[in-house]
DOPA-321925 format. One record per residue (C-alpha): residue in three letters; y, x, z. Coordinates in steps of 0.5 Angstrom, whole numbers, plus 500, padded with zeros to 3 digits. Example, Ala and Ser with C-alpha at 12.3 -4.5 7.8 and 13.67 -1.06 7.14 Angstrom:
<r ALA,<491,525,516>> <r SER,<498,527,514>> 
This chain:
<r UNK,<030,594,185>> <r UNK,<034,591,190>> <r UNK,<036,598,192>> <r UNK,<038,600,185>> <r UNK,<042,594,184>> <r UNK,<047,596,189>> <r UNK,<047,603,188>> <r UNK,<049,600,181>> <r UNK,<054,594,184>> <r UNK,<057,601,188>> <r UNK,<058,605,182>> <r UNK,<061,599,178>> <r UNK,<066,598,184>> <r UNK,<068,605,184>> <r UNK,<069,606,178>> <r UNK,<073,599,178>> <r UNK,<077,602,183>> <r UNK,<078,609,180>> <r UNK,<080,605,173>> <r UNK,<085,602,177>> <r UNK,<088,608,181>> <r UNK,<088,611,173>> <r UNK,<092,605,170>> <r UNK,<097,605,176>> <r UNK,<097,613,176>> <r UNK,<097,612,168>> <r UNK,<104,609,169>> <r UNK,<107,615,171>> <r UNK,<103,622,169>> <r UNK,<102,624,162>> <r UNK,<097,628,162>> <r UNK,<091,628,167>> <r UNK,<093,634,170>> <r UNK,<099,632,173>> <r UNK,<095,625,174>> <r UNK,<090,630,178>> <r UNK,<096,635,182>> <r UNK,<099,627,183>> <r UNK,<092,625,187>> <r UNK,<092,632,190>> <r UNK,<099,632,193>> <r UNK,<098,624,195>> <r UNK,<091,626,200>> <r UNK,<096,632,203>> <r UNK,<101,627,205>> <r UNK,<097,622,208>> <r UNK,<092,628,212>> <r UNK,<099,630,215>> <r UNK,<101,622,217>> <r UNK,<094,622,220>> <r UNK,<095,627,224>> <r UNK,<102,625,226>> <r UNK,<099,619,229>> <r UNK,<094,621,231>> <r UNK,<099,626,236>> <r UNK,<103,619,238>> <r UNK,<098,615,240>> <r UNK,<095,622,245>> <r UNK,<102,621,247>> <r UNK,<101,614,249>> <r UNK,<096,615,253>> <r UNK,<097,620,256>> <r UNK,<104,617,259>> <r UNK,<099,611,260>> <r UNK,<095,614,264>> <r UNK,<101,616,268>> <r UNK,<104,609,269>> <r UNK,<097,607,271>> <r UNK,<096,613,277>> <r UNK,<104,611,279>> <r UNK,<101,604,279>> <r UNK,<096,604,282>> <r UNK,<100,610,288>> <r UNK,<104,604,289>> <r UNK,<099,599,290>> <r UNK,<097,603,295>> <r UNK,<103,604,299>> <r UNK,<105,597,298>> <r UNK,<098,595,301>> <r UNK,<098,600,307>> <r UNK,<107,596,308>> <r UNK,<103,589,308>> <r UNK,<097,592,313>> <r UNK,<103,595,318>> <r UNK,<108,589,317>> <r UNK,<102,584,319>> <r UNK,<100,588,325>> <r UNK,<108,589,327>> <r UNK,<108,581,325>> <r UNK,<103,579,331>> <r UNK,<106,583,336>> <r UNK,<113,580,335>> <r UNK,<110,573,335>> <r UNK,<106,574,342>> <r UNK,<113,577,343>> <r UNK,<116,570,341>> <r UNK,<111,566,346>> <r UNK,<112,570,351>> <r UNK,<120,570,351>> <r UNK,<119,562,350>> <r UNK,<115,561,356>> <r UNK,<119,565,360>> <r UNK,<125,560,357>> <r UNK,<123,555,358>> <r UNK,<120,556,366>> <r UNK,<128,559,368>> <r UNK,<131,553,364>> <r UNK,<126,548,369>> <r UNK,<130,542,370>> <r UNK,<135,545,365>> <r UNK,<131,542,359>> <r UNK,<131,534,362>> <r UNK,<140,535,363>> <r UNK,<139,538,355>> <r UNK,<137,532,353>> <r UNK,<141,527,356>> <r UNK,<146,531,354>> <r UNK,<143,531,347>> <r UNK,<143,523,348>> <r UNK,<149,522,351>> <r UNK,<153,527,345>> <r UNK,<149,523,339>> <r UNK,<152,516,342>> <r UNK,<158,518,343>> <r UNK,<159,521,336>> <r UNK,<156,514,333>> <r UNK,<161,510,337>> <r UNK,<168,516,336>> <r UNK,<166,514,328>> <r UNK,<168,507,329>> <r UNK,<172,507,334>> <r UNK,<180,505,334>> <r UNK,<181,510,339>> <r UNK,<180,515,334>> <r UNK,<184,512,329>> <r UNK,<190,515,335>> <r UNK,<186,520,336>> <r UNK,<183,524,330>> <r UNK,<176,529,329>> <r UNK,<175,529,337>> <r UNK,<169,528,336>> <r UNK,<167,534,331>> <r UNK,<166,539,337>> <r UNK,<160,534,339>> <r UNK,<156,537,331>> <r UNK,<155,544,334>> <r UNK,<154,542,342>> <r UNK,<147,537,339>> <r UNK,<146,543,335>> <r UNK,<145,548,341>> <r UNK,<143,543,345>> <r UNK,<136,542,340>> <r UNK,<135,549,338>> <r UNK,<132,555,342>> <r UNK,<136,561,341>> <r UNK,<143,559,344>> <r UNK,<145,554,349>> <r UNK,<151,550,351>> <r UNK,<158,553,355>> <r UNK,<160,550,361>> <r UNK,<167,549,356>> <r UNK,<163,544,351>> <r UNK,<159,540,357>> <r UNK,<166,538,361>> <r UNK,<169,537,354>> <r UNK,<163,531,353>> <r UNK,<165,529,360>> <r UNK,<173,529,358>> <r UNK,<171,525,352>> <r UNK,<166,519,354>> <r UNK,<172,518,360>> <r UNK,<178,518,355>> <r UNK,<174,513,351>> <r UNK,<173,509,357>> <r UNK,<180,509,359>> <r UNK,<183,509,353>> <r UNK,<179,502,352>> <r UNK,<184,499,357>> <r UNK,<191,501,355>> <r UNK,<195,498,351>> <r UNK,<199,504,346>> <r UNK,<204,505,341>> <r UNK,<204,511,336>> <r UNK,<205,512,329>> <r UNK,<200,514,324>> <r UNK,<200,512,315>> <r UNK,<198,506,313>> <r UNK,<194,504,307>> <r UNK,<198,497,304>> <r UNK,<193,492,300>> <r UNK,<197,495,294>> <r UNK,<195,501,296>> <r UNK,<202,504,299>> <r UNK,<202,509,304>> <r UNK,<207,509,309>> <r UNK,<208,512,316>> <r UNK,<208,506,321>> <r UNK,<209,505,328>> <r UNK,<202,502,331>> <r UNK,<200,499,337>> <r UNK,<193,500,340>> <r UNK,<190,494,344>> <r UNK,<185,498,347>> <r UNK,<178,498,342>> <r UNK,<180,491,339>> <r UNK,<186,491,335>> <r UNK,<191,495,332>> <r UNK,<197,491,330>> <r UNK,<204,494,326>> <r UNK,<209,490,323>> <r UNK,<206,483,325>> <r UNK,<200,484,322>> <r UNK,<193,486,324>> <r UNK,<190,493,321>> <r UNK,<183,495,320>> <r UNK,<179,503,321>> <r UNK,<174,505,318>> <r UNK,<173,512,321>> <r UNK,<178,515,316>> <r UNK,<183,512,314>> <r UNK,<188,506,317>> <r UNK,<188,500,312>> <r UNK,<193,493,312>> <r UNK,<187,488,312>> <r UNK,<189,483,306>> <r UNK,<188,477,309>> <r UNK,<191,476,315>> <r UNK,<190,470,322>> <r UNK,<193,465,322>> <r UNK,<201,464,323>> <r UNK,<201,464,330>> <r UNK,<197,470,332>> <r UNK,<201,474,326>> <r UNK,<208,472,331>> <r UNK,<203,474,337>> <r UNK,<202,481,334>> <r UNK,<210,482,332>> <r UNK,<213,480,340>> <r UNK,<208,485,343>> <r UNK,<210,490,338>> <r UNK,<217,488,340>> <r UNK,<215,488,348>> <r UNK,<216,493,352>> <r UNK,<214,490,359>> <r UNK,<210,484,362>> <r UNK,<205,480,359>> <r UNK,<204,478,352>> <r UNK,<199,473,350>> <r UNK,<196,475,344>> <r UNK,<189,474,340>> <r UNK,<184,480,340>> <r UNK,<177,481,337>> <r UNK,<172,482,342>> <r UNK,<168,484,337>> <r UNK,<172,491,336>> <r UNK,<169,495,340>> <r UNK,<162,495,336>> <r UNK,<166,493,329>> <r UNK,<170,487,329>> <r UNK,<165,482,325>> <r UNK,<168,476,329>> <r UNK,<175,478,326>> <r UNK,<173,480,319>> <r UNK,<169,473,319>> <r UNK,<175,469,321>> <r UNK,<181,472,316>> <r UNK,<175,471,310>> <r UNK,<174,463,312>> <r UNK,<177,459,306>> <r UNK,<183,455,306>> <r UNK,<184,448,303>> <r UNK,<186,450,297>> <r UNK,<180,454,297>> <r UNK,<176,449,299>> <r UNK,<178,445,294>> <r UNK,<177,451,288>> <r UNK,<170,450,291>> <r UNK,<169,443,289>> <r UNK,<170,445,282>> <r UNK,<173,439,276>> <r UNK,<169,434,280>> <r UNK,<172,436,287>> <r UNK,<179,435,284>> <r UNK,<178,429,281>> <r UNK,<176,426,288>> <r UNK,<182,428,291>> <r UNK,<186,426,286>> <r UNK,<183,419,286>> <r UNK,<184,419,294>> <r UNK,<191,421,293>> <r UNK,<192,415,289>> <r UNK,<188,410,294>> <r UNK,<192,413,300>> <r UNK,<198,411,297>> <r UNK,<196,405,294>> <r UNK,<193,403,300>> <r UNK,<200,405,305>> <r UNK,<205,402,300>> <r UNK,<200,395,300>> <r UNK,<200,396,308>> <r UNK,<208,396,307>> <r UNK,<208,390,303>> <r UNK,<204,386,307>> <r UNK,<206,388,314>> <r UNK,<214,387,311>> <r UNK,<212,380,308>> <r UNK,<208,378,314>> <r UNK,<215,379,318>> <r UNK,<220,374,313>> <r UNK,<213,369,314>> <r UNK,<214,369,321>> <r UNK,<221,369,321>> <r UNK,<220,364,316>> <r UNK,<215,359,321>> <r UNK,<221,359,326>> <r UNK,<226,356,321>> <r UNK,<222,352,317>> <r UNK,<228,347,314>> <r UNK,<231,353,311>> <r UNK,<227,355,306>> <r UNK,<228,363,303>> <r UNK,<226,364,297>> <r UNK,<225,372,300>> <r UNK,<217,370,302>> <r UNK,<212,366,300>> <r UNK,<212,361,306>> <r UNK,<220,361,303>> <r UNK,<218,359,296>> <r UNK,<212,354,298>> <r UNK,<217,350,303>> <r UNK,<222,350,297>> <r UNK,<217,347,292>> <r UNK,<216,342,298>> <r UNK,<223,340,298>> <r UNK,<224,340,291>> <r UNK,<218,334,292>> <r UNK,<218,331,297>> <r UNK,<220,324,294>> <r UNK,<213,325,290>> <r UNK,<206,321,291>> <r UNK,<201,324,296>> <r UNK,<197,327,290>> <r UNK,<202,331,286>> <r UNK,<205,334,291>> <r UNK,<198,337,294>> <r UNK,<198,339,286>> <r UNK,<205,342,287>> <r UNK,<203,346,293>> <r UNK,<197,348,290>> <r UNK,<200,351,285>> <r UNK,<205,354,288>> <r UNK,<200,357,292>> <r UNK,<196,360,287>> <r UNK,<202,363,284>> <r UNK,<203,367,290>> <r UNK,<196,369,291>> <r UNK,<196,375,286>> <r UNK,<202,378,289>> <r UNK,<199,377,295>> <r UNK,<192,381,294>> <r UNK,<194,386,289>> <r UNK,<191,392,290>> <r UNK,<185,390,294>> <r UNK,<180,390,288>> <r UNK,<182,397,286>> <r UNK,<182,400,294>> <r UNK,<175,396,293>> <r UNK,<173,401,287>> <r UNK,<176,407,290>> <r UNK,<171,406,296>> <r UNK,<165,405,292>> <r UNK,<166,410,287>> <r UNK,<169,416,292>> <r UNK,<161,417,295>> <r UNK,<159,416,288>> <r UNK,<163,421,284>> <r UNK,<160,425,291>> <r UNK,<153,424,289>> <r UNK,<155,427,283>> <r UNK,<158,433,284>> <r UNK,<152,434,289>> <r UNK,<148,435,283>> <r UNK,<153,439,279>> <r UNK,<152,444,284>> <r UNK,<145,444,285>> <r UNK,<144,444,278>> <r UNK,<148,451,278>> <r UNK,<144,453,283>> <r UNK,<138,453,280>> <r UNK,<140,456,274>> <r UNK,<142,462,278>> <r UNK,<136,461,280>> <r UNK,<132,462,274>> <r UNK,<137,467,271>> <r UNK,<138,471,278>> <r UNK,<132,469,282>> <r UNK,<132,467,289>> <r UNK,<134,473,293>> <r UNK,<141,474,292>> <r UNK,<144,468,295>> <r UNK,<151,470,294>> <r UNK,<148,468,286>> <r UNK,<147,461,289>> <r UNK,<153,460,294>> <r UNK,<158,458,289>> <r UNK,<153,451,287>> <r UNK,<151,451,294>> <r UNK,<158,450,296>> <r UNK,<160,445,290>> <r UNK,<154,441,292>> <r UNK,<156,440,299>> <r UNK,<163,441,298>> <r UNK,<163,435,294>> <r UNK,<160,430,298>> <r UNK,<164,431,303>> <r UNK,<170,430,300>> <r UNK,<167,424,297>> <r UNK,<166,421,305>> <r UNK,<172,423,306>> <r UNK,<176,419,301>> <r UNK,<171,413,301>> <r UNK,<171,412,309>> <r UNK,<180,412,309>> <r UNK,<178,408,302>> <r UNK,<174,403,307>> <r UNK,<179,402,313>> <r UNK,<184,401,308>> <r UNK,<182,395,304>> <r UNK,<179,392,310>> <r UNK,<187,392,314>> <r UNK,<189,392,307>> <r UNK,<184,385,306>> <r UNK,<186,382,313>> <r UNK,<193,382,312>> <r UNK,<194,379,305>> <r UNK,<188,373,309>> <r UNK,<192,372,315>> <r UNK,<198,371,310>> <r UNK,<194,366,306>> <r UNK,<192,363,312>> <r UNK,<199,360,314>> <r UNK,<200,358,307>> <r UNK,<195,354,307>> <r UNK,<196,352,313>> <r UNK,<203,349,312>> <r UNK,<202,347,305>> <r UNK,<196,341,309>> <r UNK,<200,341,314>> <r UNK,<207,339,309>> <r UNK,<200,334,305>> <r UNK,<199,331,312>> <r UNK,<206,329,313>> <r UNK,<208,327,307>> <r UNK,<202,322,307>> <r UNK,<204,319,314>> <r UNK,<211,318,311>> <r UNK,<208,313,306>> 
């Protein structure tokens, strides 16, 4: 049964198929004969592409089996290449041992001369890089790259040439340390111009041209923007003026290895800095110190001049001069003197009293000053640290240049603050002492006038 049904589903399919082919065929042929001469010349066509493709694909192979053999041959040939280089390869690496042995025992004490050379030369290269020397003498020291070269390496060694230029280098450095010499190379301006200047060379320390001191950095000449002080720039100018003898003159001893003590020098703030440091608390310290100085001096003057016209004063006390107030206290007296006891020591007193506030003026407020200087201290103290702290917490604290600046407001402002209280202090304390001691011989006449006058009657 089973065999039966398919038998059937086959006859079924092919008939299926061929009614198909019929439908497409029906298309085209007219009858069944040219549907049967279409059929017909169809397998005809395809058994002739069949046997073309067949012949190409026998083509393919056959060239395939060439390429392989060829393949293969070269494999061969390349294999029996690699056999004879590794062989060729351990007979020059034995002969590379030997050559090297054979080097190193002729070279004997040689090899230790190459390595001082070898230390020598690399640190004279650090210190030509760097040197001021160099700046006068330019790629002197561009030799010494291929003599530590031949010096490490194996296949080629130094000249005799190359060792004595070493020696000629290291003693020019030597000698050249010690003169002091005029050329002319191009210097950079901090605005950045270049101009063609005659230098002068203080050994390895300094180069000064045109009253100002230069930096090298191995490549270039620069103007340093920020100069020493006056004095050591009027030095620089009469040594390059100079044309003999001995010049007094300021150098850097740390030339030589950089000049660190010279860049740390010109970057020490001025005053004006250092005030710019203190912030807006910082001025207003000064600004009040500025005034109590003044106030304190003019008192100072004051007193100092009235103390004067008392004494003058003192010794002619039977003409009173209105100028001072011994003067006025002496006129009230005259002007009283026929009074009972009791009015008249009202009268003095009074005159008395009138002459005290002109007498203590400015006491209170150079007091204040005082006090408040060290408190206006405190408080930029705080500022400052408060700044620092949220440089901390923005920055943390491992770039302390972050924290400088509040750093130095909080320092900066205490002292300014102790240096406006302690003047302040001095001040009030000869200020105070002068008006007492002016008080002292008012008070002193007045009872001494009270006395008499009480005699009399």
């Amino acid at each position: 049964m089973k065999m039966k049904f398919v038998k059937n589903c086959l006859m079924l399919a092919t008939v299926g198929l061929l009614s198909s082919s019929f439908a497409v065929a029906q298309e085209k042929a007219q009858t069944l004969d040219q549907l049967l001469d279409m059929v017909k010349k169809s397998q005809i066509s395809e058994s002739a592409e069949h046997k073309q493709r067949e012949a190409e694909f026998a083509r393919d192979k056959s060239a395939q089996a060439g390429l392989l053999a060829q393949a293969n041959a070269t494999r061969q040939a390349e294999e029996n290449r690699s056999v004879t280089l590794e062989k060729k390869y351990a007979e020059q690496q034995l002969l590379v041992t030997q050559k090297k042995a054979q080097l190193n025992e002729r070279l004997g004490s040689m090899r230790e001369l190459f390595g001082h050379l070898t230390s020598t030369a690399g640190d004279l290269r650090a210190t030509l890089e760097t040197s001021l020397v160099s700046a006068q003498y330019p790629n002197r020291g561009d030799f010494l790259d291929t003599l530590i070269e031949k010096m490490n390496g194996s296949t080629q060694l130094p000249d005799i040439e190359e060792i004595e230029r070493l020696w000629y280098e290291v003693q020019r450095e030597m000698v050249e340390t010690g003169r002091v010499v005029k050329f002319t190379a191009t210097v950079i301006k901090p605005n950045g111009e270049q101009a063609d200047q005659e230098i002068v060379r203080i050994g390895a320390y300094n180069l000064v041209s045109n009253g100002t001191y230069l930096t090298y950095d191995g490549r270039k000449i620069e103007e340093l923007a920020r100069q020493p002080d006056s004095g050591m720039l009027s030095a620089a100018a009469a040594l390059q003026s100079a044309s003999s003898g001995v010049v007094d003159i300021g150098i850097d001893p740390t030339g030589p290895v950089g000049g660190q003590l010279l860049a740390a020098l010109i970057q020490k703030p001025n005053l004006k800095e250092y005030l710019d440091q203190g912030g807006s608390v910082g001025w207003v310290i000064v600004y009040v110190g500025i005034f109590g100085i003044l106030l304190g001096l003019w008192r100072i003057v004051v007193l100092f001049a009235m103390s004067a016209k008392v004494k003058s004063q003192l010794k002619n006390p039977a003409n009173p001069n209105t100028n001072n107030p011994l003067g006025r206290v002496l006129k009230v007296a005259q002007e009283n003197k026929n009074v009972d006891a009791e009015t008249l020591e009202l009268k003095l007193e009074e005159a008395v009293l009138k002459e005290r506030p002109a007498i203590e003026s400015g006491l209170a407020i150079l007091k204040i000053i005082a006090a408040v200087a060290p408190l206006l201290g405190l408080l930029g103290t705080v500022t400052g640290m408060i700044t620092t702290f949220q440089a901390i917490t923005i920055f943390g604290a491992g770039d302390p240049k972050n924290m400088a600046g509040g750093i130095s407001a909080a320092l900066i402002t205490t002292v300014q603050g102790l240096l406006v209280a302690i003047p302040m202090v001095l001040m009030h304390t000869l200020v105070n002492g002068r008006a007492k001691s002016v008080i002292h011989v008012l008070d002193e006449q007045t009872t001494g006038i009270i006395a008499e006058n009480a005699e009399r009657k």
